[in-house]
C-alpha positions, -999 to 999 in steps of 0.1 A, spaced: 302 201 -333 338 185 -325 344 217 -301 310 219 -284 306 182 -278 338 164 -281 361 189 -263 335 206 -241 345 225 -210 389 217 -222 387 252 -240 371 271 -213 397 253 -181 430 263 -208 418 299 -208 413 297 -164 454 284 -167 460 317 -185 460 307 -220 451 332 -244 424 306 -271 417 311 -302 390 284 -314 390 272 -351 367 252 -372 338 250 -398 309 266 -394 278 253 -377 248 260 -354 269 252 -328 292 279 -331 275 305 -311 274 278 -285 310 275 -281 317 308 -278 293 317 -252 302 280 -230 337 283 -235 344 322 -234 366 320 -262 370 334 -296 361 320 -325 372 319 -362 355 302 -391 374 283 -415 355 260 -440 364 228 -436 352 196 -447 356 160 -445 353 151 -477 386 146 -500 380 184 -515 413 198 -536 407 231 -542 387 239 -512 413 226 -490 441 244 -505 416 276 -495 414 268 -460 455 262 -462 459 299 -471 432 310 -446 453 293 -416 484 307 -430 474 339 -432 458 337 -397 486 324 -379 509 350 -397 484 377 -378 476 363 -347 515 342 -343 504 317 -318 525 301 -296 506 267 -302 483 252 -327 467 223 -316 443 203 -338 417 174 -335 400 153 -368 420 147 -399 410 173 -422 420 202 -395 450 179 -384 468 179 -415 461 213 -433 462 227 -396 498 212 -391 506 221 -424 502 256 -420 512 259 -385 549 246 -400 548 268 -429 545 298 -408 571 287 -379 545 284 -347 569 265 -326 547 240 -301 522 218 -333 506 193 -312 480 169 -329 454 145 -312 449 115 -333 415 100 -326 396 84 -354 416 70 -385 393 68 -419 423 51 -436 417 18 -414 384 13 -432 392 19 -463 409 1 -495 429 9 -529 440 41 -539 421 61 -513 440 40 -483 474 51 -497 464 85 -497 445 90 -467 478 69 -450 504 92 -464 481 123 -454 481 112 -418 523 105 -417 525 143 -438 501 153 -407 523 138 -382 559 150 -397 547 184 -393 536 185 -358 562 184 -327 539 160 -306 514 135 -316 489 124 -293 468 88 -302 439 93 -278 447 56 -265 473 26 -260 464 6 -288 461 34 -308 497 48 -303 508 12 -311 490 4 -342 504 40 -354 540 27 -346 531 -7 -366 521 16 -397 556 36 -393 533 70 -385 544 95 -360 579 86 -351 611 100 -334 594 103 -299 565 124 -311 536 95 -299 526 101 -262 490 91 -247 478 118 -222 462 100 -189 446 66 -196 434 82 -235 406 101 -245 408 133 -260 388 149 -229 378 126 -209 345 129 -191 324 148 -168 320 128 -138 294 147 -123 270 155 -152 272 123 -163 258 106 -128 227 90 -121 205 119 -110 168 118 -96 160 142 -118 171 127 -153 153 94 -139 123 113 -140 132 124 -178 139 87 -188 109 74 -176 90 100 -197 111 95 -223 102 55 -225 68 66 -217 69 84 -253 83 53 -274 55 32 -254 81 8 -235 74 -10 -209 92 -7 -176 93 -40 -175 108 -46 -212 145 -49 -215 160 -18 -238 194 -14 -258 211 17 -269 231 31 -292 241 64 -295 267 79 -324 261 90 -364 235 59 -380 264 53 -403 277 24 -415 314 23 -400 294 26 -365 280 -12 -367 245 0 -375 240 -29 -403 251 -55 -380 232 -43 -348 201 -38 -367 200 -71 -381 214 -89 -348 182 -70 -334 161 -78 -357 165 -114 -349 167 -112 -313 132 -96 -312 116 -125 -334 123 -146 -303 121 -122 -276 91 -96 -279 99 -74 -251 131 -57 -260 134 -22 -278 166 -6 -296 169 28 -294 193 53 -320 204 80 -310 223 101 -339 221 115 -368 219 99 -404 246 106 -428 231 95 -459 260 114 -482 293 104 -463 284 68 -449 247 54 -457 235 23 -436 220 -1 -467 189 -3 -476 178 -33 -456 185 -16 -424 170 12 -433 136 -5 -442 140 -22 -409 145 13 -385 113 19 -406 89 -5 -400 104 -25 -367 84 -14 -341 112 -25 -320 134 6 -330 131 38 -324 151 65 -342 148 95 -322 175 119 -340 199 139 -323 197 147 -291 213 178 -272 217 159 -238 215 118 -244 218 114 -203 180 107 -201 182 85 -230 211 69 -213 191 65 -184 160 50 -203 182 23 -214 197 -13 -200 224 -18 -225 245 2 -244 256 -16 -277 291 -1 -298 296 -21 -325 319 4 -342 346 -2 -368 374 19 -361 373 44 -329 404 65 -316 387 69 -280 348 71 -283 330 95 -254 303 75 -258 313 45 -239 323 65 -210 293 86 -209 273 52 -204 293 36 -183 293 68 -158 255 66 -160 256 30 -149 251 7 -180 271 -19 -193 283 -22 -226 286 -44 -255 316 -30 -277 335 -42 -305 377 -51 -302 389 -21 -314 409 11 -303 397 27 -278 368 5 -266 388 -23 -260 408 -2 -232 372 13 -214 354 -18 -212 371 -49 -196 355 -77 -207 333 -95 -182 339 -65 -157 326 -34 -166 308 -49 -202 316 -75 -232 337 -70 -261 332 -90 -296 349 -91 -328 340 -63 -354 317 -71 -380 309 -98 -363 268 -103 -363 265 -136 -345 289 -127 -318 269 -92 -315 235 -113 -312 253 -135 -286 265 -113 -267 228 -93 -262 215 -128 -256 231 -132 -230 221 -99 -215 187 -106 -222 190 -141 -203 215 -136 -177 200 -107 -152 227 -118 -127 253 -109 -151 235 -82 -166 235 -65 -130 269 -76 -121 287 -57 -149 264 -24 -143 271 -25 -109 313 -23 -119 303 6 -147 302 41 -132 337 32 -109 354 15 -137 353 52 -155 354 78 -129 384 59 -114 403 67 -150 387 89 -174 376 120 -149 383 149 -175 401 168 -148 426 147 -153 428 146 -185 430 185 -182 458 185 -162 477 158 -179 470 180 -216 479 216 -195 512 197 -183 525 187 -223 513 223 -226 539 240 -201 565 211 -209 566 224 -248 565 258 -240 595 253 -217 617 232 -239 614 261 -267 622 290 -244 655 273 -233 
């Protein structure tokens, strides 16, 4: 899922610049998907996200003996789990350019025992690669604070973002109007009713406890506004509590409507996109909103903090912070002027700095840069 949706179309535009790719990951229903979109091969590791010993140490040997046979030139991971045994391996069997994107960080939300480990396994991660890239400013900084990925490694590609975004998908077209007005049609919403959005895994590191409630109360006062949730559940990793659940349930404000291949129509269907994430490294789904025109409430936290400027382009509020979240879509509820002003500033605020192209070129330039230096 990370390579079809997170790192769509970077695979395909390395392999146009002459690189020879060799894709890597868990396997999935999306795996015939990024073969055939990117025109790349593709080999299946097992992976997970869990903490998982002995099947870790299995997909350890698995790299090992892959990058033995194929002796790439450079391994270059995303997500923790692949980042570290990924790294790991790529040392152990001398590939000379081991570049690692750090996006999200579990470690920040987590406390005891599991913390230290998860902190040590991202400085083992980084003291095996040759280049670490945080996939935004504030990012790169808090890992300097937390002595991770020292000795010149840290560098941010472009503004940050692991891939940016595509500019011209993600535009208003005539066409996906059509498909958000059937798709508000479907949840019986009202042109006229004023709708928020959120799109990512219903988890709980995502906000969804505090947006649900802030909701909850907004809607006892204001009967014409709907929240719609886009994403999957993940009841075994990160489970919403049971309150919200029961809400999502029976609030005929809030409509769950799963995953969705292409959430530009959703996007579309909405007024408001609301983030209230924990812990990002440089979330896509910010951009994608803003591209399609909306404005955004986020929390302060990597990543969103650096797409949405306050008051310009959106409003940012403290983490975990219900009454500032319910204030905050309040006011968007209230305030039309405002509401209109910041959506007008979206689309430009991200196509001026987050076009993926760039991004591309800035990632293809490290690329050429390593290769050199090792040559010489």
């Amino acid at each position: 899922m990370s390579l079809r949706y997170l790192l769509q179309g970077q695979l395909a535009y390395m392999k146009s610049q002459g690189f020879k790719i060799l894709a890597i990951s868990s396997d999935g229903p999306e795996r015939e998907q990024v073969i055939k979109h990117e025109k790349v091969a593709h080999h299946v590791v097992p992976f997970t996200r869990a903490i998982t010993p002995w099947q870790d140490l299995i997909c350890l040997l698995m790299l090992i003996k892959l990058f033995r046979k194929t002796k790439p030139d450079i391994v270059h991971t995303h997500t923790p789990k692949a980042g570290l045994l990924g790294m790991w391996a790529a040392w152990f069997t001398g590939v000379p350019v081991r570049m690692h994107t750090v996006a999200g960080l579990p470690w920040m939300e987590t406390k005891g025992l599991k913390r230290i480990l998860l902190w040590n396994m991202e400085r083992l991660t980084c003291f095996f690669a040759t280049g670490v890239y945080p996939n935004s400013f504030v990012q790169m900084k808090f890992l300097k604070e937390n002595k991770i990925g020292q000795n010149g490694k840290l560098k941010v590609i472009g503004q940050g973002s692991s891939n940016g975004i595509d500019v011209e998908k993600f535009a208003p077209a005539k066409e996906l109007q059509e498909e958000a007005m059937k798709a508000r049609q479907g949840l019986d919403i009202s042109m006229d009713d004023l709708v928020f959005i959120f799109i990512g895994r219903i988890v709980k590191d995502k906000g969804i406890n505090e947006l649900v409630s802030a909701f909850r109360n907004l809607r006892k006062e204001y009967d014409n506004i709907h929240l719609i949730l886009v994403g999957p559940f993940e009841n075994d990793l990160d489970p919403v509590n049971d309150q919200t659940s029961r809400e999502i349930e029976e609030n005929p404000g809030i409509h769950a409507v799963g995953f969705q291949e292409d959430v530009r129509p959703w996007l579309l269907a909405a007024d408001v996109l609301t983030f209230p994430s924990y812990r990002e490294g440089f979330p896509n789904v910010p951009m994608q909103a803003g591209a399609m025109g909306l404005p955004a409430v986020v929390t302060d936290i990597n990543g969103c903090n650096e797409i949405i400027k306050h008051n310009i382009n959106g409003l940012i509020v403290p983490p975990k912070d219900e009454p500032a979240l319910k204030e905050a879509m309040e006011l968007l509820i209230n305030d039309d002027k405002l509401r209109h002003r910041l959506a007008s500033n979206a689309r430009e605020s991200i196509v001026s700095r987050f076009d993926r192209n760039l991004i591309w070129q800035g990632l293809l330039t490290e690329y050429q840069n390593h290769l050199s230096k090792n040559e010489s």
